[in-house]
N, C-alpha and C positions, 0 to 999 in steps of 0.2 A: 748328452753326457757320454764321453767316453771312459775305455778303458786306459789307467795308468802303463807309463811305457814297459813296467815290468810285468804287470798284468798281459799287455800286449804280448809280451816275445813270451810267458810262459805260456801260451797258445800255442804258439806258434813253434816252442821248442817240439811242443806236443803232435805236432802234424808231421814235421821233420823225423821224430822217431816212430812214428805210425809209418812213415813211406819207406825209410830204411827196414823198419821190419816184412812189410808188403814185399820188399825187392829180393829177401834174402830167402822168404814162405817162396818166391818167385823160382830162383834158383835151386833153392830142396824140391820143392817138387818137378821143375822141368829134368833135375836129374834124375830123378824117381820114374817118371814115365819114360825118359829113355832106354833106360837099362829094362824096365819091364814089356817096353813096346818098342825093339831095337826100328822099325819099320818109318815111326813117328819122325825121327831124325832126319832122314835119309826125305820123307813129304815136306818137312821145314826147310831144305835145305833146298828142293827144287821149286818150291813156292821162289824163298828169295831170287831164282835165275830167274823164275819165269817175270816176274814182278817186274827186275830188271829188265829184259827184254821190254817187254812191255814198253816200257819207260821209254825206251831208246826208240821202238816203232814207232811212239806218240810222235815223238820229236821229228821224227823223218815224212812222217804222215802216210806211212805205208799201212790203209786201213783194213786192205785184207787181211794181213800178218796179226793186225793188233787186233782184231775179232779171235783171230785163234786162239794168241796168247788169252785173249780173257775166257774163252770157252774152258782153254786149260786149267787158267790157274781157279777158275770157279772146281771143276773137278777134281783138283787139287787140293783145295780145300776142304771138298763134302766128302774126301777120304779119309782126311784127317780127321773131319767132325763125327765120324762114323765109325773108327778107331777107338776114340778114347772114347765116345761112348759104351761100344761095344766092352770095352777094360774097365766102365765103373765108375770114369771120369766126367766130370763136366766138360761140355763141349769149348768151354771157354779155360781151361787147367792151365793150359798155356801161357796166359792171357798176365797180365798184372793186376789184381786186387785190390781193390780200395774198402776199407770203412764207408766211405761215405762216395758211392760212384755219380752223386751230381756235380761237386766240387772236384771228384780225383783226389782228397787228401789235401786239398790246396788253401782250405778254408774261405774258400773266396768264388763266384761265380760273374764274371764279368762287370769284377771291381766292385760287388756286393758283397755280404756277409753271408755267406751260405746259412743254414739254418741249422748245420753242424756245428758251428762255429758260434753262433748263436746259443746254442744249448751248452757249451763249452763256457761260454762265456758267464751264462745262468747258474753253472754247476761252482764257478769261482767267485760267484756274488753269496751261493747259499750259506746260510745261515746253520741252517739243519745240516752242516758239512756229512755227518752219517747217514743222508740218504741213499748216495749208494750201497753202502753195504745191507741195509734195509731191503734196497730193491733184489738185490741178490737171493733175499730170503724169501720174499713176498711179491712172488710172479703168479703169472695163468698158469706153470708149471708144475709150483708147489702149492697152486689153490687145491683145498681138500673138502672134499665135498659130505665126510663122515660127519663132520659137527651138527649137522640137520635131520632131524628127527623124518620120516617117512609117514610120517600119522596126522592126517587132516582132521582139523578142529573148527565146530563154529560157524562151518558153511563153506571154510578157507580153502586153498588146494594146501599142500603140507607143506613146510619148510623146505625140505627136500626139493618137492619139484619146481616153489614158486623161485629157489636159489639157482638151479640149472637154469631155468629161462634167463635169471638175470645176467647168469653169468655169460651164455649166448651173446646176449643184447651187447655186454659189455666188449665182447670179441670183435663180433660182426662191425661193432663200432671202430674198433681199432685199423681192422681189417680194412674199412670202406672210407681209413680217414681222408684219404686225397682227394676222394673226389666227394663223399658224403658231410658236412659238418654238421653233427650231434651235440647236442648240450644234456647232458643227464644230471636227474637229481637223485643220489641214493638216501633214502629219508629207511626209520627205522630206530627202534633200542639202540643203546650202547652193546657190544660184543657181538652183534650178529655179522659182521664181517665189512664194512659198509669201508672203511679206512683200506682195509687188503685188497679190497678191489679196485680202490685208487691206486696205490701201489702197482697191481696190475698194470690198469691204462699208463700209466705213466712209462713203466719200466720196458712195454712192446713199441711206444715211441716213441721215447728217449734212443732206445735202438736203432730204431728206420730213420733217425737222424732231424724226427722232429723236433722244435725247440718247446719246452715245458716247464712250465712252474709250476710247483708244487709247495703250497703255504698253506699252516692252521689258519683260521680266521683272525686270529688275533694276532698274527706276525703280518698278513695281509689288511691289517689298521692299522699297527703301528707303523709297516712303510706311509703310508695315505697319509698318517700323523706328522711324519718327520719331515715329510715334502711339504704339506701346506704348514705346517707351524714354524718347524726351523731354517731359520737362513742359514743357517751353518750346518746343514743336514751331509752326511755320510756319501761322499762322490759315490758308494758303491749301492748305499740307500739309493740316490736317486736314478744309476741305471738298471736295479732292481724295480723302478717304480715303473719306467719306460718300456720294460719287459713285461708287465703285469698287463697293458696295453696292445703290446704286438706278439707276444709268444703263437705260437701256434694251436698250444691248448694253457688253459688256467682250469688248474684242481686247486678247490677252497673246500680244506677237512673241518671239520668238526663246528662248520655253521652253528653261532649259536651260543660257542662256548666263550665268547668275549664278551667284552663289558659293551653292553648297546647303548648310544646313544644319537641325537640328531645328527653328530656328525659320520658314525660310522652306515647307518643307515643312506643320507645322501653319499657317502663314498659306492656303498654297494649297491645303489639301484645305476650310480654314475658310470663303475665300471662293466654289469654285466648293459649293460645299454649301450655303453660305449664297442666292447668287443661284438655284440649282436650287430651293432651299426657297419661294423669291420667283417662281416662273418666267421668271426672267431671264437671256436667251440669254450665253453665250460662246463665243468664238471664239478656237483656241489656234493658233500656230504656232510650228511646233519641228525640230529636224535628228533630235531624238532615234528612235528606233522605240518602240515599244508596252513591250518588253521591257526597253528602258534607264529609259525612264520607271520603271517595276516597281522596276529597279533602284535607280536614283537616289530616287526619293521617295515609293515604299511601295507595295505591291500595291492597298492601299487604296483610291489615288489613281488608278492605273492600271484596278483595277477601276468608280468611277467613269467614267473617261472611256470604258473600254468598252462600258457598259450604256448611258449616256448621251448621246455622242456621238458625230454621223457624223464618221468617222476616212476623209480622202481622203490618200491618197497620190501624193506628185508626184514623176517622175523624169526622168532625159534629163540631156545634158550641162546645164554651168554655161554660165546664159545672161551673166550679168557678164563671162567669159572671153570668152565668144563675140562681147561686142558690144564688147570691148580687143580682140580679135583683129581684128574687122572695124573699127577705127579706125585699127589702122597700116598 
């Protein structure tokens, strides 16, 4: 299933004014380091001779000459790179910018769909269209660690510390996504944070240009519903559904809170089976325990997410109460 042709070019308008922005960030600041680093100009300007040269020695096959030019213009260089670091800048300031430097802005990597473009594509199918402004709000930045009491009850370690750890777990995950794939389960009450941390995962790599879906439970059965029931399903349903399968992570919130039945149950053992089979990460959260799970939609399933995925548990009063209580 693809994307409709104005689907398509509204991409693509979109990369077009990413690279025009990149070119123009390009020229503000190569003007900016000149006038503050008059030096810098004057190494760019004998780089291009020497490069030249260069060029022309190849051509002639004069290889004494063209050892030197390269000795040069390598010293040439590591003056340059040793300049703007020493002024504050990246070694690369000079350099052109990208959003997304596997692609270049191009949305495409040797006539594939880069994974920027991908997530671009996920972001024009969603449904929850105010996700981003969501994610804006509800990063690892603005995660607040005040809502967790410090007082161990019961044997337990305390809200407080067992929420650091998770929140760790949830970084390092992020962090180690390219080469690590983690599947996590955040199980736990309603209000203990289990939603903002998906938010989190999402929003650090939706950034780094992974592609991501992000569905309630029940929005993630009703695509599964529209695909196997309707022949006349939503062209944007079904490359919603085909994403649900190759994204790079799938987060399914609020496990639990749909209507269960034999078919959503075989949808859901199909698709984390399916993506395990791909080694492609999920990330589940749910009010349920380990045991209701069991209950609700099969040992099967349950056994799965045992062997499969780290299962963190998050407790402590309700922080939604807590922050209506500290508003009146």
């Amino acid at each position: 299933m693809a994307l409709t042709n104005s689907q398509f070019e509204e991409i693509m308008r979109e990369y077009n004014q990413l690279k025009f922005q990149h070119v123009r960030e390009q020229e503000s600041r190569t003007q900016e380091i000149y006038q503050k680093i008059p030096a810098i100009r004057s190494l760019e300007e004998e780089i291009v001779r020497t490069a030249a040269g260069q060029a022309r020695k190849l051509l002639s096959g004069d290889a004494n000459s063209l050892r030197e030019l390269k000795t040069r213009l390598a010293d040439l260089k590591e003056q340059k790179r040793v300049l703007l670091l020493s002024n504050g800048y990246p070694e690369d300031a000079l350099e052109l910018q990208y959003s997304c430097p596997a692609c270049k802005d191009t949305g495409f990597i040797s006539g594939k769909k880069c994974r920027c473009f991908q997530q671009r594509e996920i972001e024009l199918l969603y449904r929850q269209s105010d996700l981003r402004e969501i994610l804006k709000k509800e990063n690892f930045d603005t995660f607040s660690f005040e809502w967790y009491d410090d007082t161990a009850s019961a044997g337990n370690i305390s809200p407080l510390e067992n929420i650091r750890g998770i929140y760790d777990i949830c970084r390092n995950m992020v962090r180690n996504f390219s080469t690590e794939k983690t599947n996590l389960l955040l199980t736990g009450n309603a209000g203990t944070g289990k939603t903002f941390l998906t938010h989190c995962i999402a929003k650090e790599l939706i950034d780094n240009c992974f592609s991501v879906i992000y569905l309630s439970a029940a929005e993630l059965f009703e695509i599964f519903s529209s695909h196997r029931f309707q022949d006349d399903a939503e062209p944007e349903d079904e490359l919603m559904y085909h994403h649900i399968y190759h994204c790079d992570l799938l987060i399914i919130d609020d496990l639990g809170t749909e209507m269960t039945n034999n078919f959503t149950i075989s949808g859901l053992f199909s698709c984390i089976n399916e993506r395990a089979r791909k080694n492609l990460p999920v990330v589940i959260s749910t009010n349920l325990s380990i045991g209701e799970i069991s209950d609700l939609y099969s040992e099967r399933i349950s056994s799965r997410l045992i062997s499969n995925y780290r299962i963190l548990h998050l407790y402590g009063a309700d922080i939604r109460l807590q922050k209506r209580l500290k508003s009146i």
